[in-house]
C-alpha positions in Angstrom: 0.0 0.0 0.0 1.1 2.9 -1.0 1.2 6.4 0.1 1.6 9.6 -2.0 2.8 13.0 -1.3 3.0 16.3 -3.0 6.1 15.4 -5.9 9.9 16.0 -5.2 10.4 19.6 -6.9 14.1 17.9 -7.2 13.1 14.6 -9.2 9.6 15.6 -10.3 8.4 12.3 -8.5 6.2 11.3 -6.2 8.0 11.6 -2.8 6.6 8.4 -1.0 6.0 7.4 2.7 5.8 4.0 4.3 5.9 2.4 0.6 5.0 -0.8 1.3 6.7 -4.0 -1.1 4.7 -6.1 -3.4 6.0 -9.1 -0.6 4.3 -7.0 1.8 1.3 -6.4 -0.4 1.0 -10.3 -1.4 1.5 -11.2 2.1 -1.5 -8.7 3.2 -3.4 -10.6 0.5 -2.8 -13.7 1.6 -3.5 -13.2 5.1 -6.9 -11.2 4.1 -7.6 -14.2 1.8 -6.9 -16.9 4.7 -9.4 -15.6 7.0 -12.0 -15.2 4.6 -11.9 -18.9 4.4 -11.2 -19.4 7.8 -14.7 -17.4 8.1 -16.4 -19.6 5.6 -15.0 -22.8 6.8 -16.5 -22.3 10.4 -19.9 -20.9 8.4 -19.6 -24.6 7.2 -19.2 -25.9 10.3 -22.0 -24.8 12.5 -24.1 -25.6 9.0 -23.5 -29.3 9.7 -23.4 -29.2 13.3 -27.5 -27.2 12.5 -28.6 -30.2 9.7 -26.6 -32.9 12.2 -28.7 -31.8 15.5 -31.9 -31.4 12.9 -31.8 -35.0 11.8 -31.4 -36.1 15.5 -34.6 -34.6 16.6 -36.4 -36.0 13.1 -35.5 -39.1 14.2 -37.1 -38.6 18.0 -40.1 -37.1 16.7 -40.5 -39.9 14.7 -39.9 -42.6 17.1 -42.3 -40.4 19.4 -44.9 -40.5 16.7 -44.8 -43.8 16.2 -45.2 -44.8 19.8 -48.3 -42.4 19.9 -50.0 -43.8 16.8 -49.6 -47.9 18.5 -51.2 -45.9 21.8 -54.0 -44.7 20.0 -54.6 -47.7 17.9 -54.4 -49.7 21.5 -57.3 -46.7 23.0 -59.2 -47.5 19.6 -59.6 -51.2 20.1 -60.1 -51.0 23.8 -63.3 -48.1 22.9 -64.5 -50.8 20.6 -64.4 -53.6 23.0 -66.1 -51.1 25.3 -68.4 -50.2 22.8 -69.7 -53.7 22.0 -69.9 -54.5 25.8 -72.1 -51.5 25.8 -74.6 -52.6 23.5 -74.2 -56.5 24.5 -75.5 -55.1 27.9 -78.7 -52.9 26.6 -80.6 -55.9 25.8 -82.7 -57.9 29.0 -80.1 -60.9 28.7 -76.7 -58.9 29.0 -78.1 -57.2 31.9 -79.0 -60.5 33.3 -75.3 -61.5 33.1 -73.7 -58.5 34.3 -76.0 -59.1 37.5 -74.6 -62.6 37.7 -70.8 -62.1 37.2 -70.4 -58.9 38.5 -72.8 -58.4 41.1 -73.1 -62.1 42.2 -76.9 -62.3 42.2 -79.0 -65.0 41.4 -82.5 -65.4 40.1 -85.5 -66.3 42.5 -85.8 -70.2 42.0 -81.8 -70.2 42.1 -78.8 -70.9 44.4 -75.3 -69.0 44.3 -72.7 -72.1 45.2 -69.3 -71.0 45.8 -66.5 -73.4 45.7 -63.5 -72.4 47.6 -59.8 -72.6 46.1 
């Protein structure tokens, strides 16, 4: 880098100060040009470490999903067992049967016999 001055009335050049060499000048270049990629190179970086942590979560979101769906498909088929208990149990004989197995009672002309284990 160069810097000018008024010329030399003696010469009729350009008096200089702190004229740098074209080393000097390369080596400036160089070092501008090595942290520019220094710069991009950690840019890089933390792009992978981003798309590395992103594929992580995928993956637990999808294992997380997957364990919800086999819940709800386990809640479905216990409301349908539910459901046709329901119905099984709106008609005279269902009711009968729920009083006998759950509620241990026994019609008039019977007798409950319980056999110890």
């Amino acid at each position: 880098m160069k810097l000018h001055t008024a010329p030399n009335p003696k010469t009729d050049q350009p008096a200089t100060t702190g004229g740098d060499s074209p080393t000097a000048t390369k080596a400036f270049a160089f070092a501008k040009q090595l942290a520019i990629m220094l710069g991009l190179l950690l840019a890089i970086l933390q792009i992978g470490r981003a798309i590395g942590g992103s594929i992580d979560r995928q993956m637990f979101l999808h294992k997380q999903m997957l364990a919800l769906k086999a819940g709800q498909n386990q809640a479905e088929e216990v409301n349908r067992e539910l459901k046709d208990g329901l119905s099984s149990y709106r008609s005279s004989s269902g009711i009968e049967r729920l009083a006998r197995e759950r509620l241990n009672l026994a019609g008039t002309d019977e007798v409950i016999v319980r056999i110890a284990k």
